[in-house]
DOMARNU-167250 format. One line per 10 residues: their letters; for each residue x, y, z of C-alpha. Coordinates in Angstrom, 2 decimals. Layout:
! residues N
A	X/Y/Z  ...
***
This chain:
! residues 366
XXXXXXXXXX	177.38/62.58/292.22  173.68/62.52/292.27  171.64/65.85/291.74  169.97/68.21/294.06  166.26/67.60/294.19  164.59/70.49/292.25  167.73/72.40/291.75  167.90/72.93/295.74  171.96/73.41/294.98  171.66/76.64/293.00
XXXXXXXXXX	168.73/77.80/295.44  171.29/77.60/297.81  173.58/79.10/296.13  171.36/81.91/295.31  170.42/82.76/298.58  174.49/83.18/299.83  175.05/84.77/296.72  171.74/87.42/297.91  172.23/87.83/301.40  176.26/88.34/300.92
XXXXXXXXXX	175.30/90.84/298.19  172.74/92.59/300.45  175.42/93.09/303.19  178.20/94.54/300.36  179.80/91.31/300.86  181.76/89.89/298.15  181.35/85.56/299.12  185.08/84.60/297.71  185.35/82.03/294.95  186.28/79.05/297.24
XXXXXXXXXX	183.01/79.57/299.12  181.38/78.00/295.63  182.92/74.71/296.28  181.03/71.81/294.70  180.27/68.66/297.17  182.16/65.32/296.17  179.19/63.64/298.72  175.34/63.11/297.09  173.71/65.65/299.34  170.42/65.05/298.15
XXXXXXXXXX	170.46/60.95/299.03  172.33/61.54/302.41  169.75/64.13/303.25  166.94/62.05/302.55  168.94/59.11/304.05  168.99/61.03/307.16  165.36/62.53/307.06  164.29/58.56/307.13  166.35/57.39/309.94  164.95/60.33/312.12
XXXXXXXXXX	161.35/58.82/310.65  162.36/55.56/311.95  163.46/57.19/315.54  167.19/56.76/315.62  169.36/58.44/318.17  172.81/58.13/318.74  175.47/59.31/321.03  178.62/59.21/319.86  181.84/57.89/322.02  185.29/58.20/322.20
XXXXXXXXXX	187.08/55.73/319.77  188.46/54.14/322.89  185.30/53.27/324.03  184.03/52.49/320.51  186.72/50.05/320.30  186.02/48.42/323.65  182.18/48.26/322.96  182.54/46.59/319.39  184.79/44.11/320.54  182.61/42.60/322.90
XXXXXXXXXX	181.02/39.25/322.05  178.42/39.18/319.92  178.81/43.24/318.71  180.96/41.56/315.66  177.87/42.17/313.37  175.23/44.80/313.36  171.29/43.33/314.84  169.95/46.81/314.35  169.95/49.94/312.67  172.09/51.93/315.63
XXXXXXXXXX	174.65/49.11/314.90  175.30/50.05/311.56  174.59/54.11/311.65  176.28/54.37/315.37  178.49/51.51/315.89  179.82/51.43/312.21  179.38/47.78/312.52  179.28/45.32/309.14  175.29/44.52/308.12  174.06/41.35/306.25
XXXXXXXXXX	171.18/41.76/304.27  167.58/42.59/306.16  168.94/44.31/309.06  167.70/47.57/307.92  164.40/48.16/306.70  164.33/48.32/302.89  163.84/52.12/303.06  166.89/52.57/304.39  168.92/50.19/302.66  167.87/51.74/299.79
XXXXXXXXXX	168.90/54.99/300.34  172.18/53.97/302.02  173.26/52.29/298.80  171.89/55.44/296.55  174.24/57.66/298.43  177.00/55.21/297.65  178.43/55.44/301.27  178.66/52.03/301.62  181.59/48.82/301.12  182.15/44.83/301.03
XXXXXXXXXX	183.69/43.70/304.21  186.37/41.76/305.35  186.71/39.38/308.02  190.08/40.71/308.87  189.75/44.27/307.80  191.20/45.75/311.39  192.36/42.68/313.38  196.40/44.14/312.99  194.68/47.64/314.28  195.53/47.62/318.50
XXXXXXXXXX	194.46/51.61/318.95  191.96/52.07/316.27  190.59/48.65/315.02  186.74/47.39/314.48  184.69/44.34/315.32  186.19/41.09/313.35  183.08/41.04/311.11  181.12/37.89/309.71  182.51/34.68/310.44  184.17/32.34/308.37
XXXXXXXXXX	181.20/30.64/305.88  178.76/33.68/306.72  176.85/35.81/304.23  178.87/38.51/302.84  178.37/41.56/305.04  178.22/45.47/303.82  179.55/47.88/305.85  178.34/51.91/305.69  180.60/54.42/305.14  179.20/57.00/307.05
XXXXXXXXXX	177.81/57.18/310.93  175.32/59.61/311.79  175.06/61.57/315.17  172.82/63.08/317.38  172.50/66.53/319.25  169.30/66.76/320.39  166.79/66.19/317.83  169.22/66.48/315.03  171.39/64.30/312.62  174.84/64.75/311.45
XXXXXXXXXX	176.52/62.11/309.11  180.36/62.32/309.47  183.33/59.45/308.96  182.27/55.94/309.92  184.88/54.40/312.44  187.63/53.40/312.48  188.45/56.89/311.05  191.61/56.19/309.62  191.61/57.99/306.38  193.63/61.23/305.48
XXXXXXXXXX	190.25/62.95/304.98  188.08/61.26/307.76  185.89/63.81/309.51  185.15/63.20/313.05  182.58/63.85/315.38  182.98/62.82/318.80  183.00/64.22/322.45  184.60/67.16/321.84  181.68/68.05/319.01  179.39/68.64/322.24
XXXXXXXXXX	181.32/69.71/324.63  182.29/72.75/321.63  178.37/72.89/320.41  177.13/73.07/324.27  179.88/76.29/324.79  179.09/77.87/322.09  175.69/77.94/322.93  176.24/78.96/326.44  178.53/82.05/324.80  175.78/83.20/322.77
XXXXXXXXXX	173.75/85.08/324.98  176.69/86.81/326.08  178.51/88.20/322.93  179.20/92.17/323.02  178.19/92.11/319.09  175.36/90.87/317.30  176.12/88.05/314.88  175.40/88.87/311.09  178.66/87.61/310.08  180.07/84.10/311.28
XXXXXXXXXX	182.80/81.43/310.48  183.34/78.40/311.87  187.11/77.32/311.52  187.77/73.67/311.06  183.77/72.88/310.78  184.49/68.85/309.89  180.62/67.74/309.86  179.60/70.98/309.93  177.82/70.61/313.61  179.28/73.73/315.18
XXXXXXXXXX	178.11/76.32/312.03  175.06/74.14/311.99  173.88/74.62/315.48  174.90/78.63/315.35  172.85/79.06/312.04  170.10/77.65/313.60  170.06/79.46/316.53  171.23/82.93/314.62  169.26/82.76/311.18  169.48/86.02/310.20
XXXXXXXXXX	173.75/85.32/309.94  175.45/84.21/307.14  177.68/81.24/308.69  180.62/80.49/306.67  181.94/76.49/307.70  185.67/76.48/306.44  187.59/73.65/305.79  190.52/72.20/304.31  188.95/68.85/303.78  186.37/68.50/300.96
XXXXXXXXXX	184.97/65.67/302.05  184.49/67.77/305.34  182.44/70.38/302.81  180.60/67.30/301.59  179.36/66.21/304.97  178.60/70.06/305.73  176.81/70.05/302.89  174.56/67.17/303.09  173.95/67.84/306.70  172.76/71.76/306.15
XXXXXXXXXX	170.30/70.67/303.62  169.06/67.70/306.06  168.55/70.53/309.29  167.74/72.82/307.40  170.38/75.39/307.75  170.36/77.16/304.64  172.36/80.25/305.80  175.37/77.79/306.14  178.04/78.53/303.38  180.58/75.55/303.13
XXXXXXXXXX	183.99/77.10/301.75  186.98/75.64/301.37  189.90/78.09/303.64  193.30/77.15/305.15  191.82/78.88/308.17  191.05/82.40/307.31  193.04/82.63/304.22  190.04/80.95/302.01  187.12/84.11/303.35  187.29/87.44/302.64
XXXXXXXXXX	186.50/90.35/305.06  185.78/90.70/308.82  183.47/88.73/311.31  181.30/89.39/314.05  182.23/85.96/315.60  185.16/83.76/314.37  184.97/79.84/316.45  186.72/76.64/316.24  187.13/73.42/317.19  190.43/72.42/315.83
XXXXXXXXXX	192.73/69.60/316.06  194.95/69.95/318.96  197.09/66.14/319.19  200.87/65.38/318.42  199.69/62.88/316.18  202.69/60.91/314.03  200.58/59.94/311.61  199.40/63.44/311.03  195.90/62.74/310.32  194.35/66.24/309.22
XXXXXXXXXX	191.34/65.95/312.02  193.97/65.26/314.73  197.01/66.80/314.26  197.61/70.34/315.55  201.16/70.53/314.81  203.79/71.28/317.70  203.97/72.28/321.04  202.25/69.37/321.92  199.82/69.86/318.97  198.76/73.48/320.31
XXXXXXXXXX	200.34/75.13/316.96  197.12/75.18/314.85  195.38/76.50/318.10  197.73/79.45/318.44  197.78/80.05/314.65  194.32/80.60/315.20  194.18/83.02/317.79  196.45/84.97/316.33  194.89/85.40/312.88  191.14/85.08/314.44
XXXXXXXXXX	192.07/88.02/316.73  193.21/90.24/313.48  189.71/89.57/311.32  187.37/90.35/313.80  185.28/93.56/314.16  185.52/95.99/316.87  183.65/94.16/319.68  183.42/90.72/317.67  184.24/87.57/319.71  186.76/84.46/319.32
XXXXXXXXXX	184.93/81.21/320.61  187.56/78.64/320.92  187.68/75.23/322.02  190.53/73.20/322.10  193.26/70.86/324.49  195.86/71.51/325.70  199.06/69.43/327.29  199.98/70.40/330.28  203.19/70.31/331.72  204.81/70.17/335.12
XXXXXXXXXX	201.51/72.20/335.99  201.76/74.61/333.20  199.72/75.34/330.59  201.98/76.55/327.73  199.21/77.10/324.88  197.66/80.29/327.52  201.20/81.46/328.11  201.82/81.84/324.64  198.53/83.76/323.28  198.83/85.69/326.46
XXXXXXXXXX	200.35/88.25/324.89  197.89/88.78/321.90  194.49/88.17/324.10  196.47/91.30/325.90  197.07/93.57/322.97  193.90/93.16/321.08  191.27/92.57/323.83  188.53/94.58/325.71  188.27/91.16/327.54  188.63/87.79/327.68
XXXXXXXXXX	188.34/84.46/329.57  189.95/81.14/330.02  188.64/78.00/331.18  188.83/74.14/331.90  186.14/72.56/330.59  187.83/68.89/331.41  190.99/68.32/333.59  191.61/65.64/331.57  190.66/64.13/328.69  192.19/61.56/325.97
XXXXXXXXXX	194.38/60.07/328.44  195.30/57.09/326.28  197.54/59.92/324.32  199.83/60.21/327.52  201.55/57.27/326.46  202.35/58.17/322.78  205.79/59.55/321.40  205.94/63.31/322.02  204.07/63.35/325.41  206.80/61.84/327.83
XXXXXXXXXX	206.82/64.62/329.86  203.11/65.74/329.65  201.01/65.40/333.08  197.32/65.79/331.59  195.41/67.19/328.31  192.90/69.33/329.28  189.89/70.80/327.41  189.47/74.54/327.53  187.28/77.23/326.55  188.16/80.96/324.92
XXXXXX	186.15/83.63/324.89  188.04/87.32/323.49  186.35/90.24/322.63  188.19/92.39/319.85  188.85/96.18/321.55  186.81/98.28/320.11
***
């Protein structure tokens, strides 16, 4: 693991540890967690592709797959082929710059012809051709919102700890900054539950600086990439900390949010899977426990799908009763009738109609 430049890590560090203290907050041991990810080189790494004008929308993986399987997209021409598209490089594509500090941050592997041609849902371009130069593949994609980077899991993310960032990252940032203006409470206090990349405390501590944002995470590589991507926009009210969803913080918030993983997957890959009920467990789990840590007048931003069956929408009906109890108000929405339809035809949703992406808003009774 490669050093902060300057000692920026226990700068960091310092200034949690100050503005917690200042607020007669104690910041719980977990929030300490040390990054398994260079922060320094993927900071810079990022810094230089934003130099060199990148910008990148990320897809679904359906249409990730689709696009990278299309003739000639078997090997990256460009430097949006390899930080986007996640497609294998030979060497020259990207300026030496870049290179270089691709292969200091050690996010990068040798690839194989074959590597995902047995993979039908999740699989990659073929790479090089038989006789080719060998052909590097990075480890990391980086995304846009706006003007900004975030690095998260190259694709095909098929490892246990793969963080993802895809279409629900801006449908969740956009809402949350919608809900912002709105909030009963001001924001000193903040958690993002589930943060992956680290986009959704990101784009709240930049738009609330004078809040501590806690990003909370099971994952440590998700810390990592929360990490490296506060440094490189400059978010240093962020505090990564490893929690099980609240059980890893201390204390009570003025705005708890999420953006968890809400599919029946089999595999039960941690940045899918949300358990049963069609995968709306970890959903309710969080409501429920959000809805107890709040302060008087502190808000729940949640964003999450849901199945829906024979027209009914079984994750509202069951938090129903809590949003009841422990509300001054609250609302529901769709925010997309229908989204990863592709899932419809998995084991678990035979008799689900639609997934649908919704919004949460609850205000704590005061």
């Amino acid at each position: 693991m490669a050093a902060f430049p300057c000692g920026a890590r226990e700068m960091h560090r310092a200034y949690v540890r100050q503005r917690t203290e200042r607020k007669g907050i104690v910041a719980h041991p977990s929030c300490m967690h040390a990054s398994t990810t260079p922060t320094d080189a993927l900071a810079a790494l990022g810094r230089a592709l934003q130099a060199a004008g990148y910008h990148f929308i990320t897809v679904t993986p359906a249409t990730h797959r689709r696009v990278n399987r299309r003739p000639g997209n078997d090997l990256a021409q460009d430097v949006r082929g390899v930080f986007g598209w996640s497609r294998p490089f030979a060497r020259g594509v990207l300026p030496d710059d870049i290179e270089r500090l691709l292969r200091a941050s050690g996010q990068v592997e040798a690839w194989r012809k074959d590597r995902d041609d047995d993979d039908d849902d999740d699989g990659g371009a073929a790479g090089p051709a038989d006789g080719a130069a060998p052909a590097t593949r990075a480890l990391v994609r980086a995304s846009s919102i706006d003007t900004r980077l975030y690095f998260h899991s190259a694709w095909p993310a098929a490892q246990e700890d793969a963080v993802f960032f895809g279409p629900d990252t801006y449908r969740y940032v956009a809402a949350m900054a919608r809900a912002l203006d709105t909030l009963a409470r001001p924001v000193m206090r903040a958690v993002d539950i589930g943060a992956g990349s680290g986009a959704g405390a990101i784009e709240l501590a930049l738009r609330r600086p004078q809040a501590t944002v806690h990003a909370a995470d099971i994952n440590a590589r998700a810390l990592a990439f929360t990490q490296a991507n506060a440094v490189l926009n400059g978010a240093a009210n962020v505090l990564p900390c490893r929690s099980d969803l609240l059980d890893g913080v201390d204390g009570r918030f003025d705005l708890i949010m999420s953006n968890p993983p809400y599919i029946l997957d089999q595999a039960e890959l941690a940045y899918r899977h949300g358990g049963g009920e069609h995968g709306a467990e970890l959903s309710i789990r969080i409501v429920r426990e959000a809805l107890e840590r709040l302060h008087p007048g502190g808000s729940l931003l949640l964003y999450t799908g849901v199945a829906i069956v024979d027209g009914e929408d079984r994750f509202l009906e069951a938090i129903r009763p809590q949003l009841e109890a422990a509300c001054s108000s609250w609302s529901y929405e769709e925010l997309d009738p229908d989204i990863f339809g592709g899932q419809l035809g998995c084991e678990g949703y035979e008799n689900v109609e639609r997934i649908a992406a919704v919004w949460l808003h609850a205000v704590r009774r005061t």
